[in-house]
N, C-alpha and C positions, 0 to 999 in steps of 0.2 A: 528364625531360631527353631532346630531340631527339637521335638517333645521329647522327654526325657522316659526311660524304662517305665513306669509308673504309670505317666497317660499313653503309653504307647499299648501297654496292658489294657490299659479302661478301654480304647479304643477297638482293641482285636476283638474286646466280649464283646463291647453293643453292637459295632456291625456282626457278629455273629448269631446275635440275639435278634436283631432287627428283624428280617423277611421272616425267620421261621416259625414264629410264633403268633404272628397277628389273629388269631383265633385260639386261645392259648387252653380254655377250660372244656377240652376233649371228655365227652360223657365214655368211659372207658369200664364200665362194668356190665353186666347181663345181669339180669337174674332168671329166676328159672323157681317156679312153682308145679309142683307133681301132685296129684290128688287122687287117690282112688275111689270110687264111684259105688258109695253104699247099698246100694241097691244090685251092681254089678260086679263083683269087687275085679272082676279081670277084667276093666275098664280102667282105662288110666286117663287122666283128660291133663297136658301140661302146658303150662304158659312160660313162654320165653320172651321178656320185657326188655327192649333195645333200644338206644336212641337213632332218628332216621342216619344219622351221620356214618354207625354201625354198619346199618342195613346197606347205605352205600357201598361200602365196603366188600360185602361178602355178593353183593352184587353190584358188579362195577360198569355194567351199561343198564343201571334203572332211570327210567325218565326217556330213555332213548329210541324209543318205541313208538308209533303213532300214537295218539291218542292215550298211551298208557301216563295217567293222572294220579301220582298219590296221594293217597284218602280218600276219593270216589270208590263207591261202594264194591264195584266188576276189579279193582284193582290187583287183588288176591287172589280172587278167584282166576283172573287171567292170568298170572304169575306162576298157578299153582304148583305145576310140573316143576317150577325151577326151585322154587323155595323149598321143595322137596327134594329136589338132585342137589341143590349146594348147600342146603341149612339141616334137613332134618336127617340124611342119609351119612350126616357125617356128627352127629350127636345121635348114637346108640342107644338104646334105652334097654335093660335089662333087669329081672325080676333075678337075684341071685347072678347064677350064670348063664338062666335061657334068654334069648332075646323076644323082647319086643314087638310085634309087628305095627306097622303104621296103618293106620285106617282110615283117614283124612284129615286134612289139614288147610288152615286161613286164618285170618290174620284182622287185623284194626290198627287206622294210621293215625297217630292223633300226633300237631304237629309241637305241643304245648308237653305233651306227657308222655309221647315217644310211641316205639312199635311194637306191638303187643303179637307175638306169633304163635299161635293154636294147635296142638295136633291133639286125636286121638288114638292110643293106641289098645292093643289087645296083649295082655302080660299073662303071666301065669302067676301061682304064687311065689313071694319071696320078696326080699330088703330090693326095692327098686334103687337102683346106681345108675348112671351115666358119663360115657365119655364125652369129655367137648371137644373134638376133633378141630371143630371151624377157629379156635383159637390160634390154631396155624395159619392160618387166612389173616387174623390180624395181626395190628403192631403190639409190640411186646410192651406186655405191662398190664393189658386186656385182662382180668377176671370175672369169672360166673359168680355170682353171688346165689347160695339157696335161698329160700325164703316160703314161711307158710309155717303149721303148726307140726306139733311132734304128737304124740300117745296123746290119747285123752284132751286133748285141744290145746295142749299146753303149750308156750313156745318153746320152739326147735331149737332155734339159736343158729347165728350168722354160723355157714359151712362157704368156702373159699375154694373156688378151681382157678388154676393159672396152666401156662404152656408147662412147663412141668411135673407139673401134677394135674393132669386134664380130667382126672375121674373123679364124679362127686356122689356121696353118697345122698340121696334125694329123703330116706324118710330115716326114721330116728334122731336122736336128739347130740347135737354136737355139742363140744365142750364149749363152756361160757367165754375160756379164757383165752381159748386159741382165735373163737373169730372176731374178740375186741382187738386181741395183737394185731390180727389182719386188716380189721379197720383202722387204728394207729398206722400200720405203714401204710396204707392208704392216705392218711394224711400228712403223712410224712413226705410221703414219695410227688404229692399234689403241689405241697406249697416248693420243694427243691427242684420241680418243673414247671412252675409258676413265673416263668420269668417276668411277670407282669407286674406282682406283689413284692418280689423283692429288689425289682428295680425301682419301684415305687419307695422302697425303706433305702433304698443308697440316695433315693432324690433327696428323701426328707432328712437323710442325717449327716448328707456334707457338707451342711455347713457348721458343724462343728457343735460345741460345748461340752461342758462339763460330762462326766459319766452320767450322774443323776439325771441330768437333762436329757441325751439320750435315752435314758431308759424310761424316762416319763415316755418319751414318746413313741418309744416300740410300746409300752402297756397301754396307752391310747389307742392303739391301731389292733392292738390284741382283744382290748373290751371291744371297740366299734364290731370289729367284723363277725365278733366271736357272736353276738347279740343279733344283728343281723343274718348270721348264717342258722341259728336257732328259729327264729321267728321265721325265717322260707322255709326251710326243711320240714317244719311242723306245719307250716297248710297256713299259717297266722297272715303273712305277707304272701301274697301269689304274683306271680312274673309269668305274665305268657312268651313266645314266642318271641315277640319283637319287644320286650322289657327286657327280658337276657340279651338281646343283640344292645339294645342302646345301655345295657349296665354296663358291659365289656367293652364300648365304647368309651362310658364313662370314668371308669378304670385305665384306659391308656392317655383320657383327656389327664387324669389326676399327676400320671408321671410328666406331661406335657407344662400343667399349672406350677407343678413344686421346680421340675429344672428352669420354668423363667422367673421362678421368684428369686431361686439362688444368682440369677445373673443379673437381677433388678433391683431387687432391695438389697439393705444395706444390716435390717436389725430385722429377726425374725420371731419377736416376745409370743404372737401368736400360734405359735407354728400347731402346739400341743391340740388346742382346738379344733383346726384346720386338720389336722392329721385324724381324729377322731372322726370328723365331718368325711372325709375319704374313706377312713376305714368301715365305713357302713358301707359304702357304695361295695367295698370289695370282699365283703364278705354276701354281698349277693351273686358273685363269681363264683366263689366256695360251693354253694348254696347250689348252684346250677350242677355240680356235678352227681349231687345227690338226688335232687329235682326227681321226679318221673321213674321209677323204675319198681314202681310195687313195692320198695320194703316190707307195709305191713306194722309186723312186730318187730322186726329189725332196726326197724327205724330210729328209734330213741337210742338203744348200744349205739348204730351205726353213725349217729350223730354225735356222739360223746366222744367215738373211738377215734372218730373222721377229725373232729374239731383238737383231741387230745395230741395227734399226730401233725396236726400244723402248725400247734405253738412248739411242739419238738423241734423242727423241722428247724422252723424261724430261730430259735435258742440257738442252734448250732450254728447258722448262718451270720447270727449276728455277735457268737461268742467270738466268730471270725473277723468282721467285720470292722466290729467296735473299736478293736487294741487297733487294729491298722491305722484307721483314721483318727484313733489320738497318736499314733507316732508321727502322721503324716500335718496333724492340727499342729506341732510344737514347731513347727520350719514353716512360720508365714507365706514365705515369698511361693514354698512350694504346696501350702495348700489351696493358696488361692488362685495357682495355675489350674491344678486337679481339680479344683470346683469347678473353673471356669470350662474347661474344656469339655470333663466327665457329662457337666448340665450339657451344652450344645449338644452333646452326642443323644444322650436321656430327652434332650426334647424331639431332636429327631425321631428318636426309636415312639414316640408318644404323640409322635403326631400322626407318622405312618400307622400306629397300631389302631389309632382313632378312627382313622377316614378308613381303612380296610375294614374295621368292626363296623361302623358304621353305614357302609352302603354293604354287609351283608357277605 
């Protein structure tokens, strides 16, 4: 028997979905701290906070070198010249309209809280700005986040550069409202290329029920992660290294566990619990892309803004969602084709996504 338009759709996304995401929470932000040097004031001393995944990136044969070791102390220092030609030569630094000059530059590899890259430079007076050139170097979606204080110690507040708008202004104080937006579509844009979380919410809601039933259980998975993504972000819960590799592990196990319940069991009274019990797991996914990057004072907006943007994110996905699968819940014969097939494919996609997260 031919599958009919419907699982033939279910099918085209998962295998679509499957290879390309098996590492799905991409640390995709920079930040960038500028300080002027009280004592000097035409010392500028700036910190550029990356995760190693980044740095790969903008140098695509690091590692490939004799003996070149990341996080060994000679590591930077050996690099120097390059981190200079491909990183700092293309993020400008300017006091008004004169530029900059660079003075020296290194770095610290830390593999838990990312890459922290150092320069000093020599400025003249004026409102320090910068271009991020290297944003063209990476994939689109990539933004510099500022971070550090404004006048009088007070916070700056989140300032946002992306590829079309590459210039950030580094000192003075940015409006409240524009870099909470920014953080919103940040978590907006996180959970609708999340394809891990919301395969996860089509595992746990095809097998049907009432509306109220559904929405218990998207609000179970809304508190879980919501709670979890709070408590990592704030320093409360710490995940090193290989606790983010086996969380994201655990996270494609959870797509893996809900499509063989849907093809095993028969009554799913617990499911609300069980969905709960997962949604912690995956809001320490959330949690990872915020992880390591110096916020600072940022941090609290950025987590409000970040978390505010996910349940958006989720609402529109599931506004879509939900009506679908009660039209497709009122024709028996063909919901329970569409479970059956949709789960085989969802456990598939969650087992590969397992064992790739899991050996790293």
């Amino acid at each position: 028997m031919k599958p009919g338009p419907v699982v033939r759709v279910m099918l085209m996304v998962l295998a679509m979905l499957g290879p390309g995401v098996a590492h799905a929470h991409e640390a995709d932000l920079i930040s960038v701290r500028a300080v002027r040097d009280d004592a000097s004031p035409d010392r500028v001393r700036e910190t550029l906070t990356l995760s190693p995944d980044t740095l790969r990136l903008l140098l695509p044969d690091l590692g490939a070198r004799d003996g070149d070791a990341p996080g060994a102390p000679s590591f930077f220092d050996a690099r120097r010249a390059e981190l200079e030609a491909r990183v700092w030569s293309r993020v400008p630094l300017f006091a008004d309209r004169a530029p900059c000059i660079l003075q020296s530059s290194g770095g610290t590899w830390d593999a838990e809280r990312g890459v922290a890259l150092r320069a000093d430079f020599r400025c003249p007076p004026g409102a320090l700005h910068q271009t991020f050139g290297v944003l063209d170097a990476l994939p689109r979606g990539y933004r510099v986040i500022r971070v550090g204080l404004g006048e009088g110690g007070a916070p700056a507040g989140a300032a946002f550069a992306d590829q079309g708008h590459p210039t950030l202004p580094l000192e003075g104080s940015a409006g409240a409202v524009d870099g909470f937006a920014h953080w919103v579509g940040l978590g907006v844009r996180h959970i609708l290329e999340g394809a891990d979380h919301l395969l996860f919410l089509v595992a746990v809601l095809l097998v049907g029920g009432s509306f109220r039933r559904m929405l218990a259980l998207v609000t179970s998975f809304t508190v879980a992660h919501s709670l979890t993504l709070g408590l990592t972000a704030l320093g409360w819960v710490t995940l090193g290294a290989r606790g983010t590799r086996w969380a994201e592990a655990a996270i494609a196990a959870s797509i893996l566990y809900m499509a063989l319940e849907n093809l095993v069991l028969k009554r799913h009274g617990h499911r609300s619990g069980l969905t709960f019990l997962f949604g912690l797991v995956h809001g320490l996914g959330f949690a990872s892309v915020l992880r390591g990057y110096g916020l600072g004072d940022a941090l609290v907006p950025g987590l409000v803004g970040f978390n505010l943007g996910v349940e958006v994110g989720q609402a529109v996905v599931m506004a879509f969602l939900v009506p679908v699968l009660r039209i497709v819940q009122r024709r028996p014969r063909l919901h329970s084709r569409v479970m059956r097939v949709s789960s085989i494919g969802l456990a598939g996609v969650g087992l590969y996504w397992m064992v790739a997260r899991g050996v790293g």
